[in-house]
C-alpha positions as CSV (number, residue, x, y, z in Angstrom):
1,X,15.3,16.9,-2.2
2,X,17.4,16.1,-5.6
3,X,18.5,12.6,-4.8
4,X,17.1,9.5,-7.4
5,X,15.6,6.3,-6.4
6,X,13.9,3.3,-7.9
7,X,10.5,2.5,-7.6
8,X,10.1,-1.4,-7.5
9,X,6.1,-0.6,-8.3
10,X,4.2,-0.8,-11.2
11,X,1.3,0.8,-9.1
12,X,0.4,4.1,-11.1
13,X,-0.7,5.8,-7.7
14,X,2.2,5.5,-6.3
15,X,4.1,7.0,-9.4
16,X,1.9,9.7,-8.9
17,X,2.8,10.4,-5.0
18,X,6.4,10.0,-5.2
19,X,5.8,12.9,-8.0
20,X,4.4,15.2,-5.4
21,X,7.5,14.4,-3.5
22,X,9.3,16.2,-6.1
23,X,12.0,12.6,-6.1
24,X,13.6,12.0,-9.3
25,X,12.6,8.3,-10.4
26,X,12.7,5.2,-12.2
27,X,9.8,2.6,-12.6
28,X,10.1,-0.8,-13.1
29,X,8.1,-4.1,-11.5
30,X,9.5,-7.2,-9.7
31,X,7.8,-10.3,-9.3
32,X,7.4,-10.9,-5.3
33,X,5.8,-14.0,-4.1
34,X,3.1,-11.7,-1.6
35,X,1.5,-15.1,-0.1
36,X,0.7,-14.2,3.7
37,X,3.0,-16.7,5.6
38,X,0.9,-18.8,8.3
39,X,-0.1,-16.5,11.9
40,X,2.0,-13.8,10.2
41,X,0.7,-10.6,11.9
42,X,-1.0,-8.0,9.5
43,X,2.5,-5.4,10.4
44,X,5.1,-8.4,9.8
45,X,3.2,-9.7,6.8
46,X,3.4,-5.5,5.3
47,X,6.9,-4.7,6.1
48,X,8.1,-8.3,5.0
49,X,6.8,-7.7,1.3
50,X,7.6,-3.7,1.3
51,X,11.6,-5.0,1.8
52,X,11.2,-8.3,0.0
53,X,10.2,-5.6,-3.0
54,X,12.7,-3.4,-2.4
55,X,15.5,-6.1,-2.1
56,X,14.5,-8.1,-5.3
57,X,15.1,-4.8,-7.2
58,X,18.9,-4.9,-5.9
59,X,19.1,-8.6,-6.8
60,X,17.9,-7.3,-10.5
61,X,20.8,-5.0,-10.7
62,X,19.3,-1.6,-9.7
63,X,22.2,-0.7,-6.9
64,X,23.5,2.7,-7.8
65,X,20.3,4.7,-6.1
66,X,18.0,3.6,-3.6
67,X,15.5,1.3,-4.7
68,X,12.1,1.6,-2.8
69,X,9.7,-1.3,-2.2
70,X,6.2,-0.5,-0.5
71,X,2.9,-3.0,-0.2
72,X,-0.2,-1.7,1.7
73,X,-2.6,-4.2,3.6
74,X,-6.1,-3.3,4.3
75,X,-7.1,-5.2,8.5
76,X,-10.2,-5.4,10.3
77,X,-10.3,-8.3,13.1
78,X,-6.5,-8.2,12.9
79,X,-6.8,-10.1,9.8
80,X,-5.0,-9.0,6.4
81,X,-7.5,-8.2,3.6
82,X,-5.8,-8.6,0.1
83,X,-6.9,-7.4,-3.7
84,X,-10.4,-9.1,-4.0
85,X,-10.4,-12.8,-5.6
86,X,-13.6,-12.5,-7.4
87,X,-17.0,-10.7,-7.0
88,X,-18.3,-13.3,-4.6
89,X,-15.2,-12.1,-2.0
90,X,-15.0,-8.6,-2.8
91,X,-18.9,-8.8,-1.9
92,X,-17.5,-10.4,1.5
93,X,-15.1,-8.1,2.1
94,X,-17.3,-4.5,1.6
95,X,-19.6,-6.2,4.4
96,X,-17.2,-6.5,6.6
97,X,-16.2,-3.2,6.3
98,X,-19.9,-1.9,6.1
99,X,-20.3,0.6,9.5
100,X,-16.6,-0.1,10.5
101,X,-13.2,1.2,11.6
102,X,-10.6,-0.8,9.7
103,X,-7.1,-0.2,9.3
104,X,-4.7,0.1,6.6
105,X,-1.3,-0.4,7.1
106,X,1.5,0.8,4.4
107,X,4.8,-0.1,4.8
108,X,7.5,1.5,2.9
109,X,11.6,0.3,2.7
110,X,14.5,1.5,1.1
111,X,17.4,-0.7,-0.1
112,X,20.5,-0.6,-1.3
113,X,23.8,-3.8,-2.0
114,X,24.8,-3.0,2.0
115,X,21.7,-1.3,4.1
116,X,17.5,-1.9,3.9
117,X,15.4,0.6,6.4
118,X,11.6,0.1,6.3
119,X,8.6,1.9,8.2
120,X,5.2,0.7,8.6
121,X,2.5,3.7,8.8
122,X,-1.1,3.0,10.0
123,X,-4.4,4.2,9.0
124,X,-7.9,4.4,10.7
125,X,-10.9,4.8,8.3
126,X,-14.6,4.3,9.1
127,X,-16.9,3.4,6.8
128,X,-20.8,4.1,6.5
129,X,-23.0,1.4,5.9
130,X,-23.6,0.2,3.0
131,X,-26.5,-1.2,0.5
132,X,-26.0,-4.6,-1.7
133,X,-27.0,-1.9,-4.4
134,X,-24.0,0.6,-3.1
135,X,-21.7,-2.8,-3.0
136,X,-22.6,-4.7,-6.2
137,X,-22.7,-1.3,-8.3
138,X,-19.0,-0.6,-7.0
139,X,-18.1,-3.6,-8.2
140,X,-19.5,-2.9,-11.2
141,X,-17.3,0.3,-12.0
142,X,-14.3,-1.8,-12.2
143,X,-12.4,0.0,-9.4
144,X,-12.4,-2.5,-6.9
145,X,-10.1,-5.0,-8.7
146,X,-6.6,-4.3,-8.1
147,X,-6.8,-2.4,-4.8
148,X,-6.0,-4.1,-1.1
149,X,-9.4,-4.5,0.5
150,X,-11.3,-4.2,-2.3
151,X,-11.9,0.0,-2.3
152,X,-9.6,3.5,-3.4
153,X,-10.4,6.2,-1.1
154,X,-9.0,8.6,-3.6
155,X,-11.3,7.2,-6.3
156,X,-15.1,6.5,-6.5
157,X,-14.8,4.4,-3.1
158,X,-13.7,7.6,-1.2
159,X,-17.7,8.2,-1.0
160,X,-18.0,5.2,2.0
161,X,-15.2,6.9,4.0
162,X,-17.0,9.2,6.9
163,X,-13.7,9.2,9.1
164,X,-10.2,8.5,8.6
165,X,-7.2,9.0,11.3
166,X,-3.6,8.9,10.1
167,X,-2.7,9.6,6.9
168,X,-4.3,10.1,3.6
169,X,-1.5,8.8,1.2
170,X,-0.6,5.7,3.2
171,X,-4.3,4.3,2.6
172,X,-3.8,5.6,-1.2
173,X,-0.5,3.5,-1.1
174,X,2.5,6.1,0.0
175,X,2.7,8.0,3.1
176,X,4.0,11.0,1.9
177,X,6.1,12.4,5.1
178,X,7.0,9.1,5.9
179,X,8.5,8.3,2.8
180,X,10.5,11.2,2.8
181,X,11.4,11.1,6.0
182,X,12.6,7.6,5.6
183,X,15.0,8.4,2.8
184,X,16.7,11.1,4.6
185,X,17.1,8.6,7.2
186,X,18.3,6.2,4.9
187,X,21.0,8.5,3.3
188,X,22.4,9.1,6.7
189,X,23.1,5.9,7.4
């Protein structure tokens, strides 16, 4: 595919995915207010910010390519887990995921001055239980930080993943076929 797009991201994993798209690119951030909005549902609450993201980069003035916003969610319980607060919630979070199925949802959205389309792609990944060694030691590494639900499968968290159904790249933070999928869609139009 030789089209160009923006990526309104500053997330360096998903820099790296739309590279193995083979997508010419440019990088910039925006500053999106990602508050969950009250009995929002985990899908509504994705696909909101992906577009939200992808429409503040048209308000900055990046209109002559597709600009693409995404935002990935990690659920269990149908409730949204974001990037850990602190150790004390990141703790929390592991435990719930400890011996579980959770889902994580990516959504992805492409916009432009006249037309936005957006796709939300779901994950299931199981977890093995876990120690408070495993989970304070993870926390230790630094990884946990910046990443929705506190864990990167494709980094030293991958290790508590025994299952996952769906696709690999939307719980790193880009479906792959989706995305490209999407933009061809998106051209059409």
């Amino acid at each position: 595919m030789s089209t160009s797009v923006y990526l309104a991201s500053a997330s360096p994993r998903r820099k790296e995915l739309l590279n193995q798209l083979g997508i010419e690119f440019s990088q910039f951030s925006v500053d999106a207010d990602e508050s969950q909005l009250p009995n929002e549902q985990p899908h509504n609450y994705v696909e909101r910010l992906a577009r939200l993201k992808a429409s503040l980069g048209v308000e900055l003035g990046y209109t002559d390519r597709p600009v693409l916003g995404s935002d990935t969610v990690v659920v269990i319980d149908n409730e949204s887990l974001c990037k850990p607060r602190d150790e004390a919630d990141f703790t929390q979070t592991l435990k719930r995921l400890s011996g579980n199925t959770h889902q994580v949802l990516t959504a992805i959205a492409f916009a432009s001055k006249d037309k936005i389309l957006s796709c939300v792609v779901s994950t299931d990944v199981t977890f093995k239980t876990l120690t408070d060694e495993e989970i304070k030691a993870y926390w230790l590494s630094g990884e946990p930080q910046d990443k929705a639900g506190g864990y990167g499968i494709q980094g030293l968290g991958g290790r508590f993943v025994t299952h996952i159904s769906g696709s690999y790249f939307c719980v790193v933070g880009l479906p792959l076929y989706e995305t490209e999928q999407l933009l061809q869609a998106f051209l059409r139009r």
